[in-house]
C-alpha positions in Angstrom: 0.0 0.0 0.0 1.3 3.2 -1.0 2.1 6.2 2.1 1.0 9.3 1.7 4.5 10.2 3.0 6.0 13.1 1.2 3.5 15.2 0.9 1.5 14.5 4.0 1.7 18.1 5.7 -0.4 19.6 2.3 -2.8 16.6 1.9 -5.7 18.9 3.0 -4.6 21.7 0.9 -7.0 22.9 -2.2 -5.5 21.3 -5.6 -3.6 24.6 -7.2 -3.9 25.4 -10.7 -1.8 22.9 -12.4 -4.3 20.9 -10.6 -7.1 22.2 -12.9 -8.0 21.7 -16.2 -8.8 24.5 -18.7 -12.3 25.2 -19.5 -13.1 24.1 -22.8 -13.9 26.8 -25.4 -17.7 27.9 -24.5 -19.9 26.6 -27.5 -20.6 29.5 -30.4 -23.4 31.4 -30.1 -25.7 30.8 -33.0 -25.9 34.1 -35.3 -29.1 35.9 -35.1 -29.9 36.8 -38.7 -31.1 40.8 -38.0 -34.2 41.8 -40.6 -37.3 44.5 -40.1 -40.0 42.8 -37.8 -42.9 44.4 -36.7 -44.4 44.1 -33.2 -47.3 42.0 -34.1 -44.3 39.8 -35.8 -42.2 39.8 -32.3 -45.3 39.1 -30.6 -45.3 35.6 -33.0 -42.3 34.8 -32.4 -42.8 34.7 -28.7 -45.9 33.1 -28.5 -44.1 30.4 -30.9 -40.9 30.0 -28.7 -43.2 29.5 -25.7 -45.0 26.9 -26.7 -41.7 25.1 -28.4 -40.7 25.3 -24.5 -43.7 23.8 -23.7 -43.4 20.7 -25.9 -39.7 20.2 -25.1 -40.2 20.1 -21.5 -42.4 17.0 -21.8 -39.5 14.9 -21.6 -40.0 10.8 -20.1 -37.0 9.7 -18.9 -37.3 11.7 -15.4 -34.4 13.7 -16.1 -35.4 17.7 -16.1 -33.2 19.7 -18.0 -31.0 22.9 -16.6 -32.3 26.2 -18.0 -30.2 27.5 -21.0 -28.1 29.6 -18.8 -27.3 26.4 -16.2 -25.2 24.6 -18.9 -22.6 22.7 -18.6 -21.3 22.9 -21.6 -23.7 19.7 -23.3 -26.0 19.4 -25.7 -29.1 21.8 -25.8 -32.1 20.6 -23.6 -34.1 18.0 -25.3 -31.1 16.0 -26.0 -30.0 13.0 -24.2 -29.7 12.3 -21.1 -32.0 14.4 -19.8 -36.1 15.4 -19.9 -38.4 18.0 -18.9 -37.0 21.8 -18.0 -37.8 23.1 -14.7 -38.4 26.6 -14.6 -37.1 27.1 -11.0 -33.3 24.9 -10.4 -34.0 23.5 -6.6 -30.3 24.1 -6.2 -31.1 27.8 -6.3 -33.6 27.5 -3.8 -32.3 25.9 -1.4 -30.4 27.6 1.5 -27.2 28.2 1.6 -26.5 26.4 4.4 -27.5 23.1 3.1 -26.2 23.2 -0.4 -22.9 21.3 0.9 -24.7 18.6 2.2 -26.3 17.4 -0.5 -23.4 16.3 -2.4 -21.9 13.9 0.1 -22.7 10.2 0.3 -22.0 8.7 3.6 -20.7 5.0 4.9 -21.0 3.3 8.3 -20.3 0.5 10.6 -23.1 -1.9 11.9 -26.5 -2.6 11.2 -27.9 1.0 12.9 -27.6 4.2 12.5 -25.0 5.6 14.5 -25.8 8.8 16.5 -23.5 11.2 14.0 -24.6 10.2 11.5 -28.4 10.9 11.9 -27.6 14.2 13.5 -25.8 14.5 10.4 -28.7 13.7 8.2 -31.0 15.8 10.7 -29.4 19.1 9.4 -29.2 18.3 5.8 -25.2 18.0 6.5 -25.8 14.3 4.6 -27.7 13.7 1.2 -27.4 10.1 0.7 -26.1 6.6 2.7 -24.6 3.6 1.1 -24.8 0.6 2.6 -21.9 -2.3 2.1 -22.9 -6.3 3.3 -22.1 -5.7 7.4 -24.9 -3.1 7.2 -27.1 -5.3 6.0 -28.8 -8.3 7.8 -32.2 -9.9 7.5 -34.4 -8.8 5.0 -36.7 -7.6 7.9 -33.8 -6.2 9.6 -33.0 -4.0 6.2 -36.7 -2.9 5.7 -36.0 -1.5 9.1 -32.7 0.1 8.8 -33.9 1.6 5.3 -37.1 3.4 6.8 -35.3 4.8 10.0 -32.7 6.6 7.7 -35.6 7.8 5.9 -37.8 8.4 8.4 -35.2 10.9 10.1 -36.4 14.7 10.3 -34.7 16.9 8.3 -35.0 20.6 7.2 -38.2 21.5 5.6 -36.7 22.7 2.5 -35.6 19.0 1.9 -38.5 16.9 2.6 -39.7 16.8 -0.6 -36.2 14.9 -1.5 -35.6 11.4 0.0 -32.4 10.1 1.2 -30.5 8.1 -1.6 -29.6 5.0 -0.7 -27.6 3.0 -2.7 -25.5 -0.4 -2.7 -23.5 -2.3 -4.8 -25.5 -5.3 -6.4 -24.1 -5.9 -9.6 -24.6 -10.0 -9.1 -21.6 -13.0 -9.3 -19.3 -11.8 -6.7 -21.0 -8.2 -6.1 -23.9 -8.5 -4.5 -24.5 -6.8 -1.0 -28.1 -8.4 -1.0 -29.9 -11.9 -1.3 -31.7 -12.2 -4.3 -31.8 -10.9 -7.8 -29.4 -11.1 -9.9 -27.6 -14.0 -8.9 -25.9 -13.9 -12.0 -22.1 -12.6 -12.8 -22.6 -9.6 -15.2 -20.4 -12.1 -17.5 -23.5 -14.6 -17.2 -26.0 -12.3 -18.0 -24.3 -10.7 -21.2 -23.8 -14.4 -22.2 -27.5 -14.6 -22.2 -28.1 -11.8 -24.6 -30.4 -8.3 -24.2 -33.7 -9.7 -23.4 -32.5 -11.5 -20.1 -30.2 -8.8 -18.9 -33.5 -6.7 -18.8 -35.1 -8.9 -17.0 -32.7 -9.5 -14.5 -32.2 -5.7 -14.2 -36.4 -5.4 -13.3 -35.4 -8.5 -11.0 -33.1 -6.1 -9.6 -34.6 -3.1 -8.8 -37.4 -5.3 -7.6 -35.3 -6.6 -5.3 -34.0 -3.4 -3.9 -37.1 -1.7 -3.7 -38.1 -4.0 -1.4 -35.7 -3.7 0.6 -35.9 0.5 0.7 -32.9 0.6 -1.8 -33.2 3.4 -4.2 -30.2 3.6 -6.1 -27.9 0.7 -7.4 -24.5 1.3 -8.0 -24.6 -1.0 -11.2 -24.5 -1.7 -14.1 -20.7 -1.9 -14.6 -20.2 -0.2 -18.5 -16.7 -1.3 -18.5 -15.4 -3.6 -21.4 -13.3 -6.9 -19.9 -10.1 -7.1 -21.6 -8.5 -10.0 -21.2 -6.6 -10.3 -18.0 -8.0 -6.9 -16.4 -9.2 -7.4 -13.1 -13.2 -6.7 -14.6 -12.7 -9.5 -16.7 -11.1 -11.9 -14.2 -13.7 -11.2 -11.3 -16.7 -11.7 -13.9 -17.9 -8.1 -13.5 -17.9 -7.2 -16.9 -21.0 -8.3 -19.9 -18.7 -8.4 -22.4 -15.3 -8.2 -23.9 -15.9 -6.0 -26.9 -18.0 -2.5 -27.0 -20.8 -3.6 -29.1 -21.3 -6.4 -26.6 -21.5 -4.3 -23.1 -23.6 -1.9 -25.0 -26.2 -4.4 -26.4 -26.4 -6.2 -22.7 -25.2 -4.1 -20.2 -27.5 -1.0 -21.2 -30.3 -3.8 -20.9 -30.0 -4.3 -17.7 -30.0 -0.5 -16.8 -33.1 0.2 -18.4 -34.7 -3.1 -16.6 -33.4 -1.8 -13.5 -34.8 2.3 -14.1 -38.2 0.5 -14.9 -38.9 -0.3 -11.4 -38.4 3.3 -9.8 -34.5 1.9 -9.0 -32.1 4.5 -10.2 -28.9 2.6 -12.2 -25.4 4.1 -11.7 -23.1 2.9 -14.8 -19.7 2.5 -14.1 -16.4 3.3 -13.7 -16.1 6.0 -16.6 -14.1 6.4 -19.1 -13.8 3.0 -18.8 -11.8 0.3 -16.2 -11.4 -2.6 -18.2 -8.0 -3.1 -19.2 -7.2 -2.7 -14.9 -5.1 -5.5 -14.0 -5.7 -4.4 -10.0 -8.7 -2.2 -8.7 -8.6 1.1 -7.7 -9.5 -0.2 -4.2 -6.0 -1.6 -3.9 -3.6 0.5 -5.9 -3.2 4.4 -7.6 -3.6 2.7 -11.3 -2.7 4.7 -14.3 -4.7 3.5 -17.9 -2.2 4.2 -20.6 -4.4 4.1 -23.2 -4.9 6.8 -26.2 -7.2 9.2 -25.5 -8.4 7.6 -29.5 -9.3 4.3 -27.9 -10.5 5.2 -24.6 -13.2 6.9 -26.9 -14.0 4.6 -29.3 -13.8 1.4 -27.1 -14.2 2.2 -23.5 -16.5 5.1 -23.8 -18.8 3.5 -25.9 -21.2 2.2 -24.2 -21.5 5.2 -22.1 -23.2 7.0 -25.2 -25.7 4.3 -25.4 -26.7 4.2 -21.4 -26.8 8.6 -21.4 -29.0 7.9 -24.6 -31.4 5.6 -23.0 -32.2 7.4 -20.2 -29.3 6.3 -17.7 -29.5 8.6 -14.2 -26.2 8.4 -13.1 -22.5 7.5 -14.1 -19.9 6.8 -11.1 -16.9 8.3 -12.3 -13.6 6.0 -11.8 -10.4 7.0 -9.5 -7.9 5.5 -12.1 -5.7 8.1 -13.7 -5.9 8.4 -17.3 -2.4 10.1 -18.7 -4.2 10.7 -22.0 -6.4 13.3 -20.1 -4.9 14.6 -17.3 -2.4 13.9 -14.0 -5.2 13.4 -11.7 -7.7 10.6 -11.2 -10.7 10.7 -13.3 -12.9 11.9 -10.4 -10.9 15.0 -9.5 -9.8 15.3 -13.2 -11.7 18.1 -15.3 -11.2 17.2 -18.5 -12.8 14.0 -17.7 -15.6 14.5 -16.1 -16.5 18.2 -17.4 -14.5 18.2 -20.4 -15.4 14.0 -22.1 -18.6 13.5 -19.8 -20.4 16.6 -19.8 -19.3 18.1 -23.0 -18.4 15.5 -25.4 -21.0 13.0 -24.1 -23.5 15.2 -23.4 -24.9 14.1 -20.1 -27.0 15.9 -17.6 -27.2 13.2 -15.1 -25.7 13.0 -11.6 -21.8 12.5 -11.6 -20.6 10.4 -8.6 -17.2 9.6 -7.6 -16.1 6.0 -6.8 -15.6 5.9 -2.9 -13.2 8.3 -2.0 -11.4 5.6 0.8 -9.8 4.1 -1.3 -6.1 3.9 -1.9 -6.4 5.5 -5.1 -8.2 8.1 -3.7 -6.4 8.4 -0.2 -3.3 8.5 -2.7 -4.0 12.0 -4.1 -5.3 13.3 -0.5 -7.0 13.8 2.8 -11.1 14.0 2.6 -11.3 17.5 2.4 -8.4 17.9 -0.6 -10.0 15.2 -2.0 -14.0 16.6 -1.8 -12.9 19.7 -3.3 -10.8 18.4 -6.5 -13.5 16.2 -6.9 -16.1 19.1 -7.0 -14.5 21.3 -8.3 -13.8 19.3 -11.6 -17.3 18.7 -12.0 -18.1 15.5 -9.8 -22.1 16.0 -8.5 -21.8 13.2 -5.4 -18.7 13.1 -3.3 -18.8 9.4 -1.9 -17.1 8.6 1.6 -17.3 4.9 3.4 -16.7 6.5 6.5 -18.9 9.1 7.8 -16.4 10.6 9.8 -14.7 11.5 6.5 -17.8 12.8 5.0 -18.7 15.3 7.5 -14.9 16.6 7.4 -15.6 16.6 3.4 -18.8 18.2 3.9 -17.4 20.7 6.1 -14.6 21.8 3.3 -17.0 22.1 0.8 -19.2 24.5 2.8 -16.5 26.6 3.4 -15.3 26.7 -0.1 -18.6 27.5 -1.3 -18.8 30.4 1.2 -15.8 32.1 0.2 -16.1 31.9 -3.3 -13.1 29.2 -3.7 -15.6 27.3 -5.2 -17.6 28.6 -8.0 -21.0 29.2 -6.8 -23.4 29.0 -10.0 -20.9 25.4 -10.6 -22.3 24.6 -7.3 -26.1 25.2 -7.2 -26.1 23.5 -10.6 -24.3 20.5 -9.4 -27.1 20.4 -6.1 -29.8 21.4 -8.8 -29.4 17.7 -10.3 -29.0 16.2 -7.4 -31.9 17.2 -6.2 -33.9 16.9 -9.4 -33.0 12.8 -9.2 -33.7 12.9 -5.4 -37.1 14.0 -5.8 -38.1 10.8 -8.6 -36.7 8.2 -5.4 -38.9 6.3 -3.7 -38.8 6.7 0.0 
C-alpha cells in the first residue's frame, strides 16, 4: 500500500492550478440573422418559442433539464440524457446552508444508525447513505434500517427529497443483497439483451423492497482480457458492441422499477489489472481508444435514459495527471461536454487507496467538485462530514464557483425528488 508520505503536511490543501483543467472553449453562439420585424411579428415569435418550451419540456426519462443559462457545456435541452425543464433549479432555492450537504454520500459500521450520522442527516449535512454487506442483515432487519434513515427529520426545505440509498448489487461476486441477480454480469451478457433486462427489473425489484433506491450497477466497463473486470466476472462483455447491447439492458430493466442505475467506472476500467481499491492505477491508453472502445457504451446508457455514471479513480495520462474523479477534462470536459450528459456525476468511494493516494477527505471533496463530480462518496462518515465541512467553506468564500455549485445540487436534487422513500 502506498504512504501518503512526502506530501503528507499539504494533503488537505485545495488542488492549485496545475491541478485544474482549462475550461473548454464555450460553444458559439448561434448568429441571429437581423431583418425588419414588426411588433405583431415579435409578438409571434414569442408566443411560438413558448409553446416550443412547452413541448420540449415533456420529456420521459425523469431527467429535467438545466435552464439555457445552467449549462454545462452539453447538448441543448431535449437532447439526451435528460427530460423536462424546470423553470425554477431547486439548487437555487435551497439555503445556503444546506447546499454542501447534498453532495456527500456517507458509509457506516453496523446494522444502525450511528448517532452522528443521523444528526448529520438531521441538518441536511448528509444527502445520501450507502450501505456495504455488514450493514445489512435480515431482509426484515433491512426494511427496518432503510425506513429509519428515511424516516429521520430533516430541514423543511428538503423533505420533498428522499435520502439516496444506494449499494453495490451488480450480481456474481458483487452483491450486497440476497436475491436478484444471482448472475455474474459475464453470465448475464452471455444470455443476450432480453434477459439482462429482465434481471435488471429482478433487480430493482429486489432493492425496492428492501428501501434501496439507487444501485450502483451496471458496470459499463469492457473486460479485456486479463483486467481485473474480466477476471472477477464483472464485466458483460469483452468488446464495446457487446457491453452496449447487454449491459444497457439491464439499466433500463433496473430504471423500470423506480430503482435509479449508476453505470460505471467512466471512461472506462477494463484493461485494470488491479482495482482502484488496492492501488493508484494509471490507464495508458490513447485518448483515440479510450473513446472509441471504452466510452462507448456510455453513449448508449446517457441515450437511454441512464441517471447516473460513477466516475472512476484511475488516472488516465491521455487526459490529465489526476484521477478521473478529481480530473476536469474528464468529467466536465469528455462526460459533460463530449457526451452530453445531464445526469448525476458520482465519484467512486473516495477511501480508497487511489483516492487516499491524491489526498486527505477534504483535498480530496474539493478536487473532486471542483472538476465537475455531482456526489462526493465517503465509506466513512467521519470522513464525509470533514468533506462536507470543506465544501461549505469553499462554497462560502467563493473558492468554489458558486453558480458550478447550485447547478451541481440542482441535479442532485432533481433525481432525489423521482426516489422512492
Amino acid at each position: 500500500m502506498p504512504k501518503a508520505g512526502d506530501r503528507s503536511e499539504n494533503r488537505n490543501a485545495d488542488p492549485g492550478p496545475g491541478d485544474r483543467f482549462p475550461a473548454g472553449r464555450a460553444r458559439s453562439r448561434r448568429r441571429v440573422r437581423r431583418s425588419r420585424i414588426t411588433v405583431a411579428a415579435i409578438g409571434l415569435l414569442a408566443g411560438l418559442a413558448l409553446i416550443a418550451g412547452l413541448i420540449a419540456g415533456s420529456g420521459s426519462n425523469g431527467f429535467p433539464f438545466l435552464p439555457a443559462d445552467e449549462s454545462d457545456g452539453g447538448p441543448a435541452a431535449g437532447g439526451p440524457g435528460g427530460g423536462a425543464a424546470a423553470v425554477v433549479a431547486p439548487g437555487n432555492e435551497l439555503p445556503r446552508g444546506l447546499l454542501a450537504g447534498q453532495r456527500i454520500v456517507a458509509g457506516f459500521e453496523g446494522t444502525s444508525v450511528p448517532a452522528p450520522l443521523g444528526k448529520a442527516i438531521r441538518r441536511g449535512r448528509i444527502g445520501g447513505v450507502i450501505l456495504f454487506a455488514d450493514n445489512l442483515g435480515s431482509r426484515a432487519a433491512i426494511r427496518s434500517l432503510t425506513a429509519r434513515l428515511q424516516q429521520i427529520g430533516r430541514p423543511p426545505a428538503l423533505r420533498d427529497y428522499p435520502l439516496a440509498i444506494m449499494t453495490d448489487q451488480e450480481g456474481g461476486l458483487v452483491r450486497r443483497l440476497s436475491g436478484a441477480p444471482e448472475a455474474s454480469a459475464a453470465t448475464i451478457g452471455r444470455r443476450g439483451p432480453a434477459y439482462s433486462r429482465r434481471q435488471g427489473r429482478r433487480t430493482g425489484r429486489n432493492l425496492a423492497d428492501a428501501g434501496i433506491n439507487i444501485d450502483l450497477a451496471p458496470v459499463l466497463d469492457v473486460a479485456r482480457p486479463g483486467g481485473e473486470i474480466a477476471e472477477t466476472y464483472r464485466g458483460f462483455g469483452d468488446t464495446a458492441d457487446r457491453v452496449e447491447r447487454t449491459a444497457v439492458p439491464f439499466a433500463q430493466g433496473l430504471q423500470s422499477t423506480g430503482t435509479a442505475a449508476a453505470a460505471q467506472h467512466f471512461p472506462g476500467l477494463g484493461s485494470a489489472s488491479l482495482s482502484t481499491d488496492e492501488a493508484a492505477y494509471r490507464i495508458e491508453l490513447p485518448k483515440r481508444e479510450i473513446r472509441r472502445i471504452d466510452q462507448r457504451p456510455y453513449e448508449a446508457f446517457i441515450d437511454s435514459g441512464g441517471k447516473l455514471v460513477m466516475v472512476s479513480n484511475a488516472i488516465y495520462p491521455a487526459f490529465g495527471p489526476n484521477p478521473a474523479a478529481f480530473e476536469q477534462a474528464i468529467v466536465t470536459g469528455e462526460l459533460r461536454r463530449r457526451l452530453g450528459f445531464r445526469g448525476v456525476a458520482i465519484t467512486d468511494a473516495l477511501g480508497t487507496v487511489a483516492a487516499r493516494s491524491y489526498g486527505g477527505p477534504e483535498r480530496v471533496a474539493v478536487a473532486a467538485a471542483r472538476a465537475g463530480s455531482d456526489l462526493l462518496l465517503f465509506p466513512d462518515y467521519g470522513e464525509a462530514l470533514s468533506a462536507e465541512r470543506a465544501l461549505a467553506e469553499r462554497f462560502r468564500s467563493g473558492r468554489l464557483e458558486r453558480k458550478a455549485f447550485r447547478r451541481s445540487v440542482s441535479r442532485i436534487l432533481r433525481l432525489r425528488s423521482g426516489l422512492r422513500r
